[in-house]
C-alpha positions as CSV (number, residue, x, y, z in Angstrom):
1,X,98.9,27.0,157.9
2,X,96.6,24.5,156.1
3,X,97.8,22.2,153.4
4,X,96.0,24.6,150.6
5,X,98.4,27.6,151.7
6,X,100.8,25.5,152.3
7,X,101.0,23.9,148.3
8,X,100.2,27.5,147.1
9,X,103.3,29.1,149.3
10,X,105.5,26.3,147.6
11,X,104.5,27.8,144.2
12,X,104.6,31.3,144.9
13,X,108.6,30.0,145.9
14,X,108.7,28.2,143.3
15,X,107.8,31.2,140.5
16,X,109.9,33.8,142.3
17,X,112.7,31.7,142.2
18,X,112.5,31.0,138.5
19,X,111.9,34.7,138.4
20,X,115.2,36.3,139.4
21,X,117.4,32.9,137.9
22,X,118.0,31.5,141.0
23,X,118.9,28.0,139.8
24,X,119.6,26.7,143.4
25,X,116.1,27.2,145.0
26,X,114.2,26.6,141.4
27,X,115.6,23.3,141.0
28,X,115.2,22.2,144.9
29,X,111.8,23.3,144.4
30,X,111.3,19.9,142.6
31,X,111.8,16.8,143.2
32,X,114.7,14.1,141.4
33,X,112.0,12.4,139.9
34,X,110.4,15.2,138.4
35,X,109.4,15.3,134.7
36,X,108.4,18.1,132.2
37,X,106.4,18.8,129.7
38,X,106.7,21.9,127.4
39,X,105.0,22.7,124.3
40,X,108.5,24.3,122.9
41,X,110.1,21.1,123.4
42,X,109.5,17.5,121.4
43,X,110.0,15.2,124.1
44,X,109.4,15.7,127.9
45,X,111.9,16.2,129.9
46,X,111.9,13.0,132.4
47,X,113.9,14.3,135.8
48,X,115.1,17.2,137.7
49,X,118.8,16.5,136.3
50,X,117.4,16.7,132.6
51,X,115.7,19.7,132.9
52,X,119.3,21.1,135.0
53,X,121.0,20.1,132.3
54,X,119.4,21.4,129.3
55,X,118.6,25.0,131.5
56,X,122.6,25.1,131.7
57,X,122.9,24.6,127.8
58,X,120.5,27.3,127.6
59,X,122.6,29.4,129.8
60,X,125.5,28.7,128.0
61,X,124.9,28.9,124.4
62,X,121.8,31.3,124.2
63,X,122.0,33.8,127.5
64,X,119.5,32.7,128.8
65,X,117.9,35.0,131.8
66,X,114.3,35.3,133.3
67,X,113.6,38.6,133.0
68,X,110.3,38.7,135.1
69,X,107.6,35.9,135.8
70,X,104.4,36.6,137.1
71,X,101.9,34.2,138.2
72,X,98.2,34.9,137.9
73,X,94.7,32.9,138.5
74,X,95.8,30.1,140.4
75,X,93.8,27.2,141.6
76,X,94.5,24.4,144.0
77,X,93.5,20.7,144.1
78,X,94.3,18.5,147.3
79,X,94.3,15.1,145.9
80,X,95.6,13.4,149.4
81,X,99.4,13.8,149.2
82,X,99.3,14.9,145.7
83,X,98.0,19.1,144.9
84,X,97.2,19.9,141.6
85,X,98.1,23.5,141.1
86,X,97.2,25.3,137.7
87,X,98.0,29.2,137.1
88,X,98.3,31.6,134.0
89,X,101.9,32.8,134.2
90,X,103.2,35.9,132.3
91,X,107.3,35.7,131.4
92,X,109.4,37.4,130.1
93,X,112.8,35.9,128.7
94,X,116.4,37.1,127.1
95,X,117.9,34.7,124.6
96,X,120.6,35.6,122.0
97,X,120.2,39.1,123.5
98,X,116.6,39.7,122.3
99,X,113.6,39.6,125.0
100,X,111.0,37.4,124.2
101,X,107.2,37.7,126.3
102,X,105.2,34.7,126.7
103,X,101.7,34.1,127.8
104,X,100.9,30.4,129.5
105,X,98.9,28.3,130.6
106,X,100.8,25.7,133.5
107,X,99.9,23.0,135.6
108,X,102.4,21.9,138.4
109,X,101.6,19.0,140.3
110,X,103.1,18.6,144.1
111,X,103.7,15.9,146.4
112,X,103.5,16.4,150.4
113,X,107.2,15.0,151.4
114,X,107.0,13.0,154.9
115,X,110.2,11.5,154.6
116,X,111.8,13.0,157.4
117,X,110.5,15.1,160.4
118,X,112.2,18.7,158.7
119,X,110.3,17.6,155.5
120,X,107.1,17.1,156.8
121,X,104.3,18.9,155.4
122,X,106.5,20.4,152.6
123,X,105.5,20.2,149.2
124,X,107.7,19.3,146.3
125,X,106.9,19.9,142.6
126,X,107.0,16.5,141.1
127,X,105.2,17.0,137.4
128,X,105.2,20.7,135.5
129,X,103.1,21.4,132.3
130,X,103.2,24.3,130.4
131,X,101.0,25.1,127.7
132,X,100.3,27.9,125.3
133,X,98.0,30.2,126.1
134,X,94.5,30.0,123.6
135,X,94.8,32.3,121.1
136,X,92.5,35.4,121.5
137,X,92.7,35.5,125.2
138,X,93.3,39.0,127.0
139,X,96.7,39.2,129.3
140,X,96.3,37.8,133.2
């Protein structure tokens, strides 16, 4: 499998994970050092254990369950050991018991992992970016 496959195969893990709230294999898909940026949010979140942490709250105090996320358009850039992946992703959310559909725009950034011969070649998500999608676009 070449390195292209390979980064968009570590996405495509990545989004089904998120998609049916398995916190586990979301979470591994990134790496500790990891930091977030969403538009909902004032400040980015600046590791793995931030973003655990306030999905947890989330959990906890507002329900909160993917409902369905579905990933659309997606482009790869091979920087070396860094890919650039961008995608429009569809989601749809419960919180406090109503369902909520978004519309974005994201931008996950991977790093090839070599330290260790069962890591070699396998991509962690080390940067996400999620953005609302322009107004006046049709659905992915």
């Amino acid at each position: 499998m070449n390195e292209r496959d390979q980064v968009l195969k570590a996405a495509a893990e990545l989004v089904s994970a998120f998609a049916r709230n398995d916190r586990e294999a979301y979470f591994g898909a990134f790496s500790a050092d990891a930091s977030f940026v969403f538009y909902t949010l004032e400040q980015p979140l600046l590791s793995r254990d931030a973003y655990q942490a306030l999905w947890d709250s989330w959990r906890a105090e507002d329900g909160f369950e993917v409902l369905s996320c579905t990933s659309s358009n997606a482009f790869v850039s091979l920087q070396g050991d860094v890919a650039v992946f961008i995608h429009d992703v569809a989601t749809e959310l419960r919180m406090q018991g109503e369902q909520h559909f978004s519309q974005e725009r994201e931008t996950i950034v991977f790093r090839k992992q070599a330290s260790s011969l069962e890591q070699q070649g396998h991509w962690l998500a080390c940067h996400e970016h999620l953005s609302a999608m322009p107004e006046g676009l049709p659905p992915p």
